[in-house]
OpenMM code with the backbone's topology and positions (N, CA, C; nanometers):
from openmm import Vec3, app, unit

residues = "UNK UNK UNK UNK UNK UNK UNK UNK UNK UNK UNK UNK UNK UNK UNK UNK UNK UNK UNK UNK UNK UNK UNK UNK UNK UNK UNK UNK UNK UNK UNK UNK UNK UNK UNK UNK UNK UNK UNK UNK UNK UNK UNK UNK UNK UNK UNK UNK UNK UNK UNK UNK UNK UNK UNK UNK UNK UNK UNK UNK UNK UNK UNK UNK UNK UNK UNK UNK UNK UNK UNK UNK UNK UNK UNK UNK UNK UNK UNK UNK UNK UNK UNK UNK UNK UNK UNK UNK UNK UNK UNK UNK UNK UNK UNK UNK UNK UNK UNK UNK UNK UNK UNK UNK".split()
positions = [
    Vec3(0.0841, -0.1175, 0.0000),
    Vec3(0.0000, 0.0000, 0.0000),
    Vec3(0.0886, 0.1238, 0.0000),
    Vec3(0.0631, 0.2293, -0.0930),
    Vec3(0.1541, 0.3580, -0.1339),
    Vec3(0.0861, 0.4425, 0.0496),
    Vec3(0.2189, 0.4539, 0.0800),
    Vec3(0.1866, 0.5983, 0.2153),
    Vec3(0.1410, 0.7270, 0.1918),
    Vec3(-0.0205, 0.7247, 0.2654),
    Vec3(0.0014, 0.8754, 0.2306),
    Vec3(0.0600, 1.0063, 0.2373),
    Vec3(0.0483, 1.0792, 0.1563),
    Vec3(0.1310, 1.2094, 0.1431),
    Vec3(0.0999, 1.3424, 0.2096),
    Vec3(-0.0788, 1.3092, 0.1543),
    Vec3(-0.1340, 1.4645, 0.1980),
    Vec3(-0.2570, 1.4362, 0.2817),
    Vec3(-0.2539, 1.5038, 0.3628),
    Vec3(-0.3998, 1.5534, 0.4465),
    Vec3(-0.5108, 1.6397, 0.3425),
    Vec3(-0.5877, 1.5646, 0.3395),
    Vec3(-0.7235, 1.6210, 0.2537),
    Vec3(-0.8730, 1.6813, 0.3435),
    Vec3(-0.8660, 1.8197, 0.3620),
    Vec3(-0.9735, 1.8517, 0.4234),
    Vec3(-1.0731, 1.9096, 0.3565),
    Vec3(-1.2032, 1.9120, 0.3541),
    Vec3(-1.2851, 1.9201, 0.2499),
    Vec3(-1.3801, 1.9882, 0.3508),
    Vec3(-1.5125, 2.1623, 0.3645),
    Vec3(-1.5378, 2.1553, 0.4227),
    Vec3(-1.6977, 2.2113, 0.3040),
    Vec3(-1.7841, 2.1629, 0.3846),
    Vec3(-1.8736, 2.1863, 0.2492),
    Vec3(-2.0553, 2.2248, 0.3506),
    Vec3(-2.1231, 2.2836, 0.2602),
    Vec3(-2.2839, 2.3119, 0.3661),
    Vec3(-2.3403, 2.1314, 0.4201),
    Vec3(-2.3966, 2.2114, 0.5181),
    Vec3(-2.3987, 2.0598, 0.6508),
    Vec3(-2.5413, 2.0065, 0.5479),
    Vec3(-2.6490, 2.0846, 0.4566),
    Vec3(-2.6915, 2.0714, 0.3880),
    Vec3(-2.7149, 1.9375, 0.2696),
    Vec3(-2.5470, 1.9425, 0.2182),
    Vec3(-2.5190, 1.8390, 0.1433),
    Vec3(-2.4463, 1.7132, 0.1757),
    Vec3(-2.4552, 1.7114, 0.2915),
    Vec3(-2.3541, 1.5802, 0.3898),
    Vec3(-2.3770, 1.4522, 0.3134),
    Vec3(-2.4631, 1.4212, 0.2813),
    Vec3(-2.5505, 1.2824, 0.2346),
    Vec3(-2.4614, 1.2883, 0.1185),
    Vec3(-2.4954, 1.3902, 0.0353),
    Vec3(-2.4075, 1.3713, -0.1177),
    Vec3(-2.2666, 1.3645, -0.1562),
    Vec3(-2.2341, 1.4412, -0.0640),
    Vec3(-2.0802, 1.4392, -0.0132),
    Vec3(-2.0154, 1.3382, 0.0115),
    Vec3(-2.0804, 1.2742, 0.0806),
    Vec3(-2.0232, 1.1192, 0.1658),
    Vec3(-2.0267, 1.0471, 0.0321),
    Vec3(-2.1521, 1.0261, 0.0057),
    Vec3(-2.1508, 0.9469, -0.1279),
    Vec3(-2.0507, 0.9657, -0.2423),
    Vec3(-2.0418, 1.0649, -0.2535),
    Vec3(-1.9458, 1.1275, -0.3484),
    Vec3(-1.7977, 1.0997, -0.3269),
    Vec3(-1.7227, 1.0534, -0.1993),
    Vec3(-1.6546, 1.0592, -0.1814),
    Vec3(-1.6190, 0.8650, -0.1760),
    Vec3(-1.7371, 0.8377, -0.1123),
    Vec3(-1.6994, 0.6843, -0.1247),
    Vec3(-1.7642, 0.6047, -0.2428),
    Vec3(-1.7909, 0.6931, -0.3502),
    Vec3(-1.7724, 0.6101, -0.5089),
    Vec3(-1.6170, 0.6426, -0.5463),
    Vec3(-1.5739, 0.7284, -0.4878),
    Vec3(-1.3891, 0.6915, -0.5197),
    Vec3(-1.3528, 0.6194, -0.4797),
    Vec3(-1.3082, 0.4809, -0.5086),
    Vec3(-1.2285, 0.3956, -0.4989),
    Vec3(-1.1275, 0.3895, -0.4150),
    Vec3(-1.0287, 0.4484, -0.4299),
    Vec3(-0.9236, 0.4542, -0.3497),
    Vec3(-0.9453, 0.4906, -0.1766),
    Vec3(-1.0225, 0.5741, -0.1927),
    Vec3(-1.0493, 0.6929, -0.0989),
    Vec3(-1.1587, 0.5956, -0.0262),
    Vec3(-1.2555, 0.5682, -0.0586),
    Vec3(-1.3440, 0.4599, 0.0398),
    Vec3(-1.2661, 0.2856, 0.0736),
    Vec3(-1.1644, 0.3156, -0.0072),
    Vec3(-1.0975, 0.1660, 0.0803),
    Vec3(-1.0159, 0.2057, 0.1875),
    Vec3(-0.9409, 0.3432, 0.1458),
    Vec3(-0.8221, 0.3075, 0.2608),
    Vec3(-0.9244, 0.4363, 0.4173),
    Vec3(-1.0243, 0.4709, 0.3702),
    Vec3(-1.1386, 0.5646, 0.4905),
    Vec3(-1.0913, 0.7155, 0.5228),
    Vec3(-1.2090, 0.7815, 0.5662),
    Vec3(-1.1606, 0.8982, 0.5954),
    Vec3(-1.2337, 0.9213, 0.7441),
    Vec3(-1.2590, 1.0289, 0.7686),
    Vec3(-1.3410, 1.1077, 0.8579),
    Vec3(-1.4335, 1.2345, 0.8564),
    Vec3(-1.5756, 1.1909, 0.9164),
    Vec3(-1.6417, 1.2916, 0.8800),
    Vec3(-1.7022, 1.3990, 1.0048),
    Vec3(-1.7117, 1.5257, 1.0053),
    Vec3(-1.8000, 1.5377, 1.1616),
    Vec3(-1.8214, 1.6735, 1.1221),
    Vec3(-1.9235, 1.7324, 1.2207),
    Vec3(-1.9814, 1.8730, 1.1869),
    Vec3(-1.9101, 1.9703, 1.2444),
    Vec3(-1.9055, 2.0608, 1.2110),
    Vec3(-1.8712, 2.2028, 1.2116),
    Vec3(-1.9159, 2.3175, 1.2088),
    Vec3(-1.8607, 2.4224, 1.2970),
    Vec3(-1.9404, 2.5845, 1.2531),
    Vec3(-1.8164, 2.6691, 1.1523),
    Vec3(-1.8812, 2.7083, 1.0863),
    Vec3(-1.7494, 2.8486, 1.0331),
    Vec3(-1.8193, 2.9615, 1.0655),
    Vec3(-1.7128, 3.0339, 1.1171),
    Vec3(-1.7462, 3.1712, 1.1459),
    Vec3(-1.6434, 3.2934, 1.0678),
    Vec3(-1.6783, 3.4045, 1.0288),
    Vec3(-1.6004, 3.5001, 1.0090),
    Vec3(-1.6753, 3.5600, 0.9039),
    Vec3(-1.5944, 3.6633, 0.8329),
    Vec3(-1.6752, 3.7576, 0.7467),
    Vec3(-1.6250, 3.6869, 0.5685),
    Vec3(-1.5641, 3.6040, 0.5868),
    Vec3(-1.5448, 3.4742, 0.4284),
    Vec3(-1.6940, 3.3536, 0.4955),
    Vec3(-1.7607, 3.3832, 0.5882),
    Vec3(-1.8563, 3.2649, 0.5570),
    Vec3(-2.0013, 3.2813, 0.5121),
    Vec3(-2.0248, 3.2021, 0.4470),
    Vec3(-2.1543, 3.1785, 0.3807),
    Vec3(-2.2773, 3.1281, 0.4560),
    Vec3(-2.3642, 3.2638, 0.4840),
    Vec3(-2.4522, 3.2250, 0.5902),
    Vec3(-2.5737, 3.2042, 0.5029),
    Vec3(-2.6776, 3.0810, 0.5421),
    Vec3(-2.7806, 3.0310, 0.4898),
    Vec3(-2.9263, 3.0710, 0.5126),
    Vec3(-2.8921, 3.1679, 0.6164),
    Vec3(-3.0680, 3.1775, 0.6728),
    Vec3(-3.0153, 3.2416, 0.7806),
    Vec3(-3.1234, 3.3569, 0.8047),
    Vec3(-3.1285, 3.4127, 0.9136),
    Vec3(-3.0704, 3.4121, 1.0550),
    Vec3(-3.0692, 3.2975, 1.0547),
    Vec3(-3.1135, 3.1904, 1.2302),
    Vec3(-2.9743, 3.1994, 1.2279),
    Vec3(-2.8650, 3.1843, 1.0971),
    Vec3(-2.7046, 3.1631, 1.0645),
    Vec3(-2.6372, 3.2614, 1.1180),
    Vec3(-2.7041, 3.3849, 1.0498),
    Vec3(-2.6565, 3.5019, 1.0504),
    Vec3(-2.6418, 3.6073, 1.2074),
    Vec3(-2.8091, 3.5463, 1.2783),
    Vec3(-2.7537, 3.6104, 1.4088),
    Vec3(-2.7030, 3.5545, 1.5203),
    Vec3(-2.6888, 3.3715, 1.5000),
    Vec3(-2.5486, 3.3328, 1.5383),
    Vec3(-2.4416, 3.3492, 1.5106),
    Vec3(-2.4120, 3.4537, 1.3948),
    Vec3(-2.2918, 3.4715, 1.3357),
    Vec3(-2.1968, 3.3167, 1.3292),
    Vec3(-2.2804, 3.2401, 1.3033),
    Vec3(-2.2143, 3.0727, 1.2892),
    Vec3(-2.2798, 3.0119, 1.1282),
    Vec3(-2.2363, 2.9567, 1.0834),
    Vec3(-2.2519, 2.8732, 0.9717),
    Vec3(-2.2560, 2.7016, 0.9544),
    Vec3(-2.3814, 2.6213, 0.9389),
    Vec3(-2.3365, 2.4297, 0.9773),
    Vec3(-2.2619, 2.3645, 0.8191),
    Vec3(-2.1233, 2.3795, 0.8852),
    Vec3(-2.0996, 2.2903, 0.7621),
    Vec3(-2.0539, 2.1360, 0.8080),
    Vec3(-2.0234, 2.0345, 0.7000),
    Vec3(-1.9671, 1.9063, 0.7347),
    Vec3(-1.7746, 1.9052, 0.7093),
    Vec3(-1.7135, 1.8702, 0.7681),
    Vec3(-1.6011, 1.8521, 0.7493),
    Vec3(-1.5410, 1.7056, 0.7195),
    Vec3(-1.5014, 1.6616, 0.5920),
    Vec3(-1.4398, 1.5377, 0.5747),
    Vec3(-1.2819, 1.5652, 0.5358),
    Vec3(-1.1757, 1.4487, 0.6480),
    Vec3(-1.0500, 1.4788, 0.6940),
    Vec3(-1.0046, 1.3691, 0.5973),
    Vec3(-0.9067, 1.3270, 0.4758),
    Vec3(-0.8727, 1.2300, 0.4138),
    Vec3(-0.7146, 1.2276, 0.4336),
    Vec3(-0.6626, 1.1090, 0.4578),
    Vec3(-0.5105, 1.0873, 0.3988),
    Vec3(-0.5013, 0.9933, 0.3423),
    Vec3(-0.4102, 1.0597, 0.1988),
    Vec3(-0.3970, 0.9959, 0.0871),
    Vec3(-0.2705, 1.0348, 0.0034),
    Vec3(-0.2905, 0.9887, -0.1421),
    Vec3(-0.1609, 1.0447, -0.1771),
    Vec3(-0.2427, 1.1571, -0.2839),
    Vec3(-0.1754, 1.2716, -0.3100),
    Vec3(-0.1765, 1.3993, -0.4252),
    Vec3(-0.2544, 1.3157, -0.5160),
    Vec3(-0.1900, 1.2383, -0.6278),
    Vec3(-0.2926, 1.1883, -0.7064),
    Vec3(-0.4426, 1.1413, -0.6670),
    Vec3(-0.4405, 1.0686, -0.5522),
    Vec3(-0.5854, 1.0372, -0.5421),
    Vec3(-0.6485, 1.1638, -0.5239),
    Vec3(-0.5964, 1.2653, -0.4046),
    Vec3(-0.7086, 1.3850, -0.3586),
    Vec3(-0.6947, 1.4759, -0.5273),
    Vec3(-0.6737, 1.5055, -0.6251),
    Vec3(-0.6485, 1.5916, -0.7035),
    Vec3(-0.7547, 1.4928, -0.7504),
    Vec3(-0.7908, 1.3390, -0.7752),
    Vec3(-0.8884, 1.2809, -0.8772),
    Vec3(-1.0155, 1.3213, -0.7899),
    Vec3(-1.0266, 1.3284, -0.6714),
    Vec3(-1.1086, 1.3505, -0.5907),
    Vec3(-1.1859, 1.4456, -0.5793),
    Vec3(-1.1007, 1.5501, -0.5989),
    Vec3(-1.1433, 1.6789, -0.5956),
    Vec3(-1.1633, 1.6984, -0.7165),
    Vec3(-1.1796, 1.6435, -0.8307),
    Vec3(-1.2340, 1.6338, -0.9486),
    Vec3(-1.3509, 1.6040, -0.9918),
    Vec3(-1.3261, 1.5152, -0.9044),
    Vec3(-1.4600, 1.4061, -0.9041),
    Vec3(-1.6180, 1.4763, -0.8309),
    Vec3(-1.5609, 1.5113, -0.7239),
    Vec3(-1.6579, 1.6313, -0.6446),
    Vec3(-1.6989, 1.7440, -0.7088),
    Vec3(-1.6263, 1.8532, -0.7729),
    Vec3(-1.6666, 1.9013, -0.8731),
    Vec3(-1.7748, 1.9143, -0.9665),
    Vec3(-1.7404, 1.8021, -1.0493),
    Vec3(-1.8183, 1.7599, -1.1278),
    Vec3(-1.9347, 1.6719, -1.0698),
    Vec3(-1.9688, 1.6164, -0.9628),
    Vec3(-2.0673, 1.5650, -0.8989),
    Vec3(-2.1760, 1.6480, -0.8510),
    Vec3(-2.1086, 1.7716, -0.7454),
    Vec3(-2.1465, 1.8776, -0.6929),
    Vec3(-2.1499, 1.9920, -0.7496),
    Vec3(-2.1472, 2.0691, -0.8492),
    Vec3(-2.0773, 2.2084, -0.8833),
    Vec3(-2.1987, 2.2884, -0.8474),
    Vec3(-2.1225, 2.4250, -0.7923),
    Vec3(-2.1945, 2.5047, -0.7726),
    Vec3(-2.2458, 2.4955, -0.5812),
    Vec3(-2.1563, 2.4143, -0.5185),
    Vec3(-2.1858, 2.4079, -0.3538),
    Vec3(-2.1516, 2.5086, -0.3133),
    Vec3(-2.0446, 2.5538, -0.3120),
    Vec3(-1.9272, 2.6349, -0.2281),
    Vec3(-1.8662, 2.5233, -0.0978),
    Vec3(-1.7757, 2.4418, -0.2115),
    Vec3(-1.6799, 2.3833, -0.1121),
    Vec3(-1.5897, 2.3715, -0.1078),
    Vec3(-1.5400, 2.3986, 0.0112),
    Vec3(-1.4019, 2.4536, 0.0162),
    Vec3(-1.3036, 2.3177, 0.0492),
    Vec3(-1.1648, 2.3633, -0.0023),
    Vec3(-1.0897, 2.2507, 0.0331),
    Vec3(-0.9335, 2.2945, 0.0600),
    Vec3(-0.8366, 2.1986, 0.1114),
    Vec3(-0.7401, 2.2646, 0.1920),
    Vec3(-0.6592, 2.0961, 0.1415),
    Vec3(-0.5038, 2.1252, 0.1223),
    Vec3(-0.4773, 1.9909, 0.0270),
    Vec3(-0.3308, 2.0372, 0.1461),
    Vec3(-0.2647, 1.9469, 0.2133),
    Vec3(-0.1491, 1.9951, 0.3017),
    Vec3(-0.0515, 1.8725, 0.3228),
    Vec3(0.0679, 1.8896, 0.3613),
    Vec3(0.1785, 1.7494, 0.3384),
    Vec3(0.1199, 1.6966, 0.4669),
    Vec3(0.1458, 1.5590, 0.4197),
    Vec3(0.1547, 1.4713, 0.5871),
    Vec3(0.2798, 1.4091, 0.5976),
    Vec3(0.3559, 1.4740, 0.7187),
    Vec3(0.4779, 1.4499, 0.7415),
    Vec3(0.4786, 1.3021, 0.7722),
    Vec3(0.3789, 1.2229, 0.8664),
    Vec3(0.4273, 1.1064, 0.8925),
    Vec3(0.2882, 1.0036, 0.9488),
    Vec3(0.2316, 0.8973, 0.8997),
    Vec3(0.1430, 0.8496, 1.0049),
    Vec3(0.1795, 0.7114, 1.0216),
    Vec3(0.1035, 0.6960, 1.0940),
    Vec3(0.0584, 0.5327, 1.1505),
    Vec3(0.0175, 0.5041, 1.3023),
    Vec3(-0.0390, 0.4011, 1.3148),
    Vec3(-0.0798, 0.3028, 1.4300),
    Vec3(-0.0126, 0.2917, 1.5397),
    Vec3(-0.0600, 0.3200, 1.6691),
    Vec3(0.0033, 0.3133, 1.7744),
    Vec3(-0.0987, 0.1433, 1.8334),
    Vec3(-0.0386, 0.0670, 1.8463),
    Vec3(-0.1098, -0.0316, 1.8409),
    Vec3(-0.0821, -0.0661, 2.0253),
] * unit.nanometer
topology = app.Topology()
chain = topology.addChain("A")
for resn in residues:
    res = topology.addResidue(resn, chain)
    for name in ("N", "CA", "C"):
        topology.addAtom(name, app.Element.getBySymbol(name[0]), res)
């Protein structure tokens, strides 16, 4: 099995979680070796508020999925999402992974 390289964070409206997931585990690669998924707020004046209720929490619900993999897979990935999804506003963050594994 190739080690992964990069940390893949993907953060997208809590809205589309269902499609997302799906979207992510018709990739092959990426639904064998697993990721992680869990909710989130974004806050600040870059976030995309949905409704009212968002806005005077000054909070936003998005889903966050955490992947490690290698560059080629997250670049097919993030391709793949794209073209599955276009038009979400989802954001993504592609970063080295210095080192993992199992503390057994």
């Amino acid at each position: 099995m190739t080690q992964p390289g990069v940390i893949l964070t993907i953060l997208a409206p809590k809205q589309i979680e269902n499609r997302l997931i799906d979207a992510v585990l018709d990739h092959g690669p990426i639904a064998a070796s697993g990721f992680t998924s869990r909710e989130v707020n974004g806050h600040g004046s870059a976030a995309v508020y949905r409704s009212v209720a968002e806005q005077v929490r000054a909070r936003t619900r998005l889903v966050e999925i955490t992947i490690a993999t290698t560059e080629a897979n997250a670049d097919s990935l993030i391709a793949q999402i794209a073209d599955a999804l276009p038009g979400q506003l989802i954001t993504y963050y592609l970063c080295p992974l210095i080192r993992a594994g199992v503390i057994a």
